[in-house]
MARPADREN-557122 format. One record per residue (C-alpha): x, y, z. Coordinates in steps of 0.25 Angstrom, whole numbers, plus 2048, in hexadecimal, padded with zeros to 3 digits. Layout:
XYZ ...
//
This chain:
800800800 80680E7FD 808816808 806826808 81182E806 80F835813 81182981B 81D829825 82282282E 81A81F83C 82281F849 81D814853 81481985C 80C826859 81282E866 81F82A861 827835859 828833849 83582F842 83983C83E 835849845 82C855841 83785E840 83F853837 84C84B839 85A85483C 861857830 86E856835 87485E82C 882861834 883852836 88384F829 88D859826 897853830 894844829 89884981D 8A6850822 8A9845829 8A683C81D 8AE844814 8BB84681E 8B883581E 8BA83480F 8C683F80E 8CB83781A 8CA829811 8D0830806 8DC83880C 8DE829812 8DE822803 8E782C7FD 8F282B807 8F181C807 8F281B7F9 8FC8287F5 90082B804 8FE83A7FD 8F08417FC 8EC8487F1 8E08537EA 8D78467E9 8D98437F9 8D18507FC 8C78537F0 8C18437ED 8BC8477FD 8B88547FC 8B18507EE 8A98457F7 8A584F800 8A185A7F8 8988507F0 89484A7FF 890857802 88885A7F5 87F84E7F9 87D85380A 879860803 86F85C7F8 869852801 86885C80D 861866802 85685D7FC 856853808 85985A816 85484F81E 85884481A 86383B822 870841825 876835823 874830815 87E83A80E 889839817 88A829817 887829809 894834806 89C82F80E 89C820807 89D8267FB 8A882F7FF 8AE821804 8AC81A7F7 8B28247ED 8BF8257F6 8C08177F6 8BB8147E6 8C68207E3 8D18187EB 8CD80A7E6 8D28117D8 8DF8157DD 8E38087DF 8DC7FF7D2 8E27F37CE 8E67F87C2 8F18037C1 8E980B7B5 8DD80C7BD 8E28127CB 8DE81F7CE 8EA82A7D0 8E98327DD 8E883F7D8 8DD83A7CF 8D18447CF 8C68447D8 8BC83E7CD 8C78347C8 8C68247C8 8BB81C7CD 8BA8247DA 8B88337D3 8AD82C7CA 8A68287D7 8A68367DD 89F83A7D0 89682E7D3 8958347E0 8918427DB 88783C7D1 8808357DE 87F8407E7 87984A7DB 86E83F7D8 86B83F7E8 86884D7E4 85F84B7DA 8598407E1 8548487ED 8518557E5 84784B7DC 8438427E7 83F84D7F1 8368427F8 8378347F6 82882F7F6 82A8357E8 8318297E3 82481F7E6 81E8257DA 82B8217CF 82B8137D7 82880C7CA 8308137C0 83C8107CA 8378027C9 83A8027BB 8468097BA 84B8007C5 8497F57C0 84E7F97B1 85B7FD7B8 85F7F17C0 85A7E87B5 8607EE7A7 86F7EA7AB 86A7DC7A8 8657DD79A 8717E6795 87F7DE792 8897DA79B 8947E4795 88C7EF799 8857EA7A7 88F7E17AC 8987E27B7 89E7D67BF 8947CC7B9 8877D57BE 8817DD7B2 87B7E97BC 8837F57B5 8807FE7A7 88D8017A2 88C80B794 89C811792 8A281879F 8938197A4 88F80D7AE 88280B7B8 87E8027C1 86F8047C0 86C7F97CB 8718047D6 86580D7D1 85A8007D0 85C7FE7DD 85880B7E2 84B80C7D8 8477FF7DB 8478017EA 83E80F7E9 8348057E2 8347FA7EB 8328037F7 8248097EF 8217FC7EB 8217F67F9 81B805800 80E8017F6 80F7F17F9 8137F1808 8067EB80C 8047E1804 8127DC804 80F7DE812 8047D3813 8087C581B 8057B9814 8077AA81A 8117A9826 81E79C823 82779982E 8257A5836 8277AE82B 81C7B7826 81C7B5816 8157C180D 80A7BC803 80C7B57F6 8067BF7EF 80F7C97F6 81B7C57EF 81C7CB7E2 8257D77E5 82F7CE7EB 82F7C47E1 8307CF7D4 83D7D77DB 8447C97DF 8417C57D0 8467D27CC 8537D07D4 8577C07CD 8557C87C0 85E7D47C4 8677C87C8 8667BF7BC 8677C87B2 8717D37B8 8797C87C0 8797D27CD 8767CE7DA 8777DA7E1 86C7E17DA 8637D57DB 8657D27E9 8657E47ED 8577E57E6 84F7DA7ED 8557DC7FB 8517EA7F8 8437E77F5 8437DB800 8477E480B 83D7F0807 8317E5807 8377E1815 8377F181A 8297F1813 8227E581B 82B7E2824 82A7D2820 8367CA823 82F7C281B 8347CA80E 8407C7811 8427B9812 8397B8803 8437C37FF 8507BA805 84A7AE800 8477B17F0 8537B87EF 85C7AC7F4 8547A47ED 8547AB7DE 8647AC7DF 86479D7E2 85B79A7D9 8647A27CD 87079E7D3 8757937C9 87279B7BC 8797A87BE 8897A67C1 88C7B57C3 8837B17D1 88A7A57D2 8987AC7D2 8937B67DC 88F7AA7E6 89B7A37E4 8A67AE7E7 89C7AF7F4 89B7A27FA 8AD7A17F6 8B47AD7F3 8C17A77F7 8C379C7EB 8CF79E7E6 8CA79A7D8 8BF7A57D9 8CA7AF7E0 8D57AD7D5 8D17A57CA 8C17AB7C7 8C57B67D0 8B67B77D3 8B77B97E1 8C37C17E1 8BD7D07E4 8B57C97F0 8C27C27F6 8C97D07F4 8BE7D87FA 8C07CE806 8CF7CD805 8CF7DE808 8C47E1811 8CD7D581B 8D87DC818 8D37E981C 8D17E482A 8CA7EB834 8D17F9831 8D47F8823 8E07FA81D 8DE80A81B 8D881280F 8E0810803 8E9804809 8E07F9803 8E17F17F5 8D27F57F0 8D77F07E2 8D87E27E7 8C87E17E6 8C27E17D9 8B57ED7D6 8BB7F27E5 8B68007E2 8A87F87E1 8A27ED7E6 8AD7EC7F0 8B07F87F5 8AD7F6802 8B87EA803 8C27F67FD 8BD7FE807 8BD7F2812 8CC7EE80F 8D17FD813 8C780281E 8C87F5824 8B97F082C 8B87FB834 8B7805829 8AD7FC821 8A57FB82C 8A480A82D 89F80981F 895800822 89280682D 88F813824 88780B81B 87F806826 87B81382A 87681881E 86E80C81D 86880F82D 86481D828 85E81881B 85480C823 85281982D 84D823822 84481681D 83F81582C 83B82682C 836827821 82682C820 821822816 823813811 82B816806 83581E809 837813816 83880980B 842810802 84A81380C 84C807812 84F801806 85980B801 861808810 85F7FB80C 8657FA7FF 871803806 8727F8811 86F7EB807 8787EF7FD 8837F1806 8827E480D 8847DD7FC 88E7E57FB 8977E1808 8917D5809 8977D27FB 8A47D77FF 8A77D080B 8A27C1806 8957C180E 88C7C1801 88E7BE7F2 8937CC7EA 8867D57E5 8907DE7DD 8897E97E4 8907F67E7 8927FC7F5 88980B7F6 8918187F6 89D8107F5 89F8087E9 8A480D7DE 89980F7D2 89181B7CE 8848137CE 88580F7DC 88A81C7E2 87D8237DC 87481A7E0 87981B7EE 8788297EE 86B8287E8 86781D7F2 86C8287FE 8628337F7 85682A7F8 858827807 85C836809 84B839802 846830809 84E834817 84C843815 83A840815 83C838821 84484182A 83E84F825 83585782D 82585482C 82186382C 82686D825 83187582C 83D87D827 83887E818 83A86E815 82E86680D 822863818 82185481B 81484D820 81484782E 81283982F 802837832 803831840 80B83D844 80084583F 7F383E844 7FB83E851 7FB84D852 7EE84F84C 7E984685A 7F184F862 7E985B85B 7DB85585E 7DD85286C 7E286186E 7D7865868 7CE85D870 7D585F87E 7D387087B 7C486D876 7C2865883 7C987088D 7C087A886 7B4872889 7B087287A 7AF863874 7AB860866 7A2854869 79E84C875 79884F883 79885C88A 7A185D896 79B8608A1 78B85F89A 7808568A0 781848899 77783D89B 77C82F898 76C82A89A 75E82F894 75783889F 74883689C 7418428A4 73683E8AC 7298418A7 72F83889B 73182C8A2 7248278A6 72382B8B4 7238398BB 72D83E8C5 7378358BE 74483A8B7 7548388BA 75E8418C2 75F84B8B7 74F84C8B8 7518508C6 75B85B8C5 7568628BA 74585F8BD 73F86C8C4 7398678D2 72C8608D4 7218688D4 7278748CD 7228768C0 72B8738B4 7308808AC 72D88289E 73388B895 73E889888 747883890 74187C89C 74786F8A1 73F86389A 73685E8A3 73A8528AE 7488518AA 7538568A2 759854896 76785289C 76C85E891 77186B898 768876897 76B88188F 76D88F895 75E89689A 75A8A3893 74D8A7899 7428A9890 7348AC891 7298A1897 72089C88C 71489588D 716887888 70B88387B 70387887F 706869881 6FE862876 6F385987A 6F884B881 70684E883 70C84C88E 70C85C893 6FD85D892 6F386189D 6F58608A9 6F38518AF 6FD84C8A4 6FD847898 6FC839894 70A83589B 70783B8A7 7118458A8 70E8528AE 70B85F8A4 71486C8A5 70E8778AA 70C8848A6 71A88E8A9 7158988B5 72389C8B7 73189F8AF 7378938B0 7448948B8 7508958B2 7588898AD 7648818B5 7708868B0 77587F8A5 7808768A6 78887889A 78688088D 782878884 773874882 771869877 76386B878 75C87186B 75A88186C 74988486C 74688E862 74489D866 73689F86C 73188F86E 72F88A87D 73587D87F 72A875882 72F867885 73C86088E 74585888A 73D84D88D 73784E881 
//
């Protein structure tokens, strides 16, 4: 079911305070500052450290590739905090400072290639060799962050292209396949375009289009996937009918990995689209379908494709010497291995590795280049890095105001966190290689700006969860959530009935203070028997033998009506017309019920009691008529 727009996130209990504030979350503008000076001294730091472990000199390059990184940094803090003031002040800085990493170390790894013609010369320019074109890679993401957020001023607006990014995902992960192998292949997959000097990964931009979809899709669809069927060993299984979505997207996958031969972007796209459905029902029992037909297709494949095979079998034994020397199939795994142990705890130093041991080391195994000369320590700070960024990402997810942004969110963290794991999983032996790149640091225009795009995303969705709800200091006014507003609209009402109930005034109900019966008084002369009546009767009946007033507002004879009497004005007595023939006030003797007739007024009758409130709900007689009957009438 689609959810409205204006939906937000419900805190737990209705006294408990909202997620985010009414005045919105802290900007953090000076912290941010400081995390991006720090992460620049961090990067000049690494690089000053390079040049003098390579040269034992510094040179232009040693300060300008720096102060390039955080110019460029700080183009990124300042469009974001333009178009996106309240977003998390720590996306950009994480995200800067992994890439400021990852250019220094790309531009290293090319000062020491294998091959003397292709080393990089230390006083090369900033924009020279593998690591300059990754600065310009770098400046191409942040300017598309840009245009992002200045197109995307909310991101609700993307459910309404859901379908047409459907498409265009699916035609960008899918045309490597159907294009030849000399211009999509690379390291047996066939996931690249490659047209002259201009190459694309598009896979890195399906991802992101897909996962906007599958969060719409599973917004309009959450309660029916929802829905518990029969219940197997414990486990709550969803309906039969239920699994379509599930079975076309794992189907799309085995294609993606028959036809491209890549197992990263197969095994990225469904656990994407599994671990949304899971933060969209909250059914474990996804997940083990999920687990299950993925496991199962892979085996299932297993003995017709060998480019899987291969990657299976360097897994289970990389340390064959027939596959180490004589295929050389496993050799860039065992030499990713061989440096990160001899890196140590501590690493050997910036600069004082052998990076060019490790085949594609400026890609897929960066982070073993990296390992063998910051040693475990220093990889566990990237990590740990990586791990924030993933915490803030799942956090925006939990603040935002409605499903969607929740669900795109989480996934984007997700994908961040997933994406990682293949990659280091793949490095250090724990799972078959993906040939996936690590974010921000790899070498590889696609990547980087599908990072940086990835980080634009999450800073749209964050800056809606954390601004303001009312409009204040000129920003764009945001709804409330609803419970906060039918909460304050209860708190209106009963101020408003507490100051109508101190003024006396009330808009419906009994009188305070009035006279109210809660049984029928009968007068008297009604019931059958003379000198009967209640208490009322008593009180308010003249006393025996006196003759009853008349007049247009004299009490009703035997009894009262239990109403309080309106306010007396005195008028002039008037003789009352004459009872008609047979009633019960004829001539004297009685009537036919025996009850006594009203005498003729001799007297003006006295004065009323005085009334005990202000208010008469009795009818009003017309000017000049005589009230000729009681209330008992």
């Amino acid at each position: 079911m689609a959810q409205p727009m204006s939906a937000t996130a419900r805190p737990a209990g209705p006294s408990e305070p909202a997620l985010t504030p009414l005045t919105g979350m802290p900007k953090r503008v000076f912290r941010e500052i400081v995390m991006l000076v720090v992460a620049g001294i961090g990067v000049f730091g690494l690089q000053l450290t390079i040049d003098l472990a390579l040269t034992e000199t510094t040179t232009s390059v040693t300060f300008m590739l720096p102060l390039a990184i955080f110019v460029v940094s700080m183009c990124a803090w300042g469009a974001v905090k333009f178009l996106a003031p309240y977003a998390d002040p720590l996306f950009v800085p994480i995200a800067a400072f992994l890439t400021g990493i990852g250019i220094v170390y790309i531009r290293r790894i090319d000062r020491t290639a294998t091959f003397e013609e292709d080393r990089l010369s230390a006083d090369a320019g900033v924009f020279a060799g593998s690591g300059g074109r990754q600065l310009m890679y770098y400046m191409a993401g942040v300017f598309l962050l840009t245009v992002l957020l200045v197109i995307v001023r909310n991101h609700r607006v993307l459910r309404g292209y859901a379908y047409i990014l459907l498409f265009a995902g699916i035609f960008l992960a899918a045309i490597p396949g159907f294009l030849p192998y000399s211009i999509s292949g690379s390291g047996g997959s066939k996931n690249w375009i490659r047209l002259g000097s201009f190459s694309i990964q598009p896979s890195e931009f399906a991802k992101l289009m897909l996962l906007i979809f599958f969060a719409v899709y599973l917004v309009r669809k959450r309660d029916m996937l929802s829905v518990a069927g029969k219940k197997i060993l414990g486990l709550q299984l969803p309906r039969m009918k239920d699994l379509g979505p599930i079975v076309i997207v794992w189907a799309a996958s085995l294609v993606i990995l028959v036809m491209e031969r890549d197992l990263g972007t197969s095994l990225l796209l469904f656990s994407i689209f599994l671990s949304m459905l899971y933060m969209a029902t909250r059914r474990a029992s996804w997940i083990v379908i999920g687990l299950t037909m993925f496991i199962g297709g892979c085996i299932a494949i297993y003995p017709f494709f060998s480019h899987l095979q291969t990657r299976v079998d360097i897994w289970l034994d990389p340390w064959d010497p027939v596959k180490v020397y004589e295929t050389g199939t496993s050799w860039q795994l065992v030499q990713g291995l061989v440096a990160m142990n001899s890196g140590g705890l501590i690493g050997n130093g910036p600069g004082a590795g052998n990076p060019n041991m490790i085949p594609a080391s400026e890609s897929d195994f960066i982070l073993a280049a990296i390992g063998e000369e910051v040693g475990l320590i220093g990889l566990i700070a990237i990590l740990l890095l990586y791990a924030i960024l993933v915490e803030r990402g799942f956090k925006t997810g939990i603040m935002s105001r409605d499903l969607f942004g929740t669900l795109m969110a989480g996934g984007l963290a997700f994908l961040v966190a997933f994406q990682l794991f293949v990659v280091f999983g793949g490095v250090t032996g724990l799972i078959p290689m993906t040939g996936q790149t690590t974010m921000f640091l790899a070498a590889g225009g696609s990547s980087l700006v599908a990072s940086w795009l990835l980080v634009g995303l999450l800073i749209r969705v964050s800056d809606d969860a954390r601004k303001p709800w009312q409009a204040s200091f000129g920003l764009q006014k945001t709804e409330a959530p609803p419970e906060f507003l039918a909460e304050q609209a209860a708190k209106r009402a009963a101020e408003e009935a507490e100051k109508a109930a101190a003024a006396g005034v009330m808009d419906s109900g009994p009188i305070p203070g009035g006279d109210q019966p809660t049984e029928l008084i009968i007068p008297g002369h009604l019931q059958g028997a003379p000198g009967t009546g209640t208490v009322e009767e008593s009180v308010v009946s003249p006393p025996p033998g006196s003759p009853p007033p008349t007049g247009p507002y004299s009490p009703p004879p035997g009894g009262s009506t239990g109403l309080p009497a309106r306010p007396y004005s005195p008028q002039p007595p008037q003789s009352p017309p004459p009872p008609p023939p047979g009633s019960a006030y004829g001539s004297p003797g009685g009537g036919p019920t025996g009850n006594p007739t009203r005498p003729a007024p001799q007297t003006p009758p006295p004065p009323p009691p005085p009334p005990s409130s202000a208010f008469d709900y009795r009818p009003q007689p017309p000017a000049g008529q005589d009230r000729q009957k009681g209330g008992g009438e």
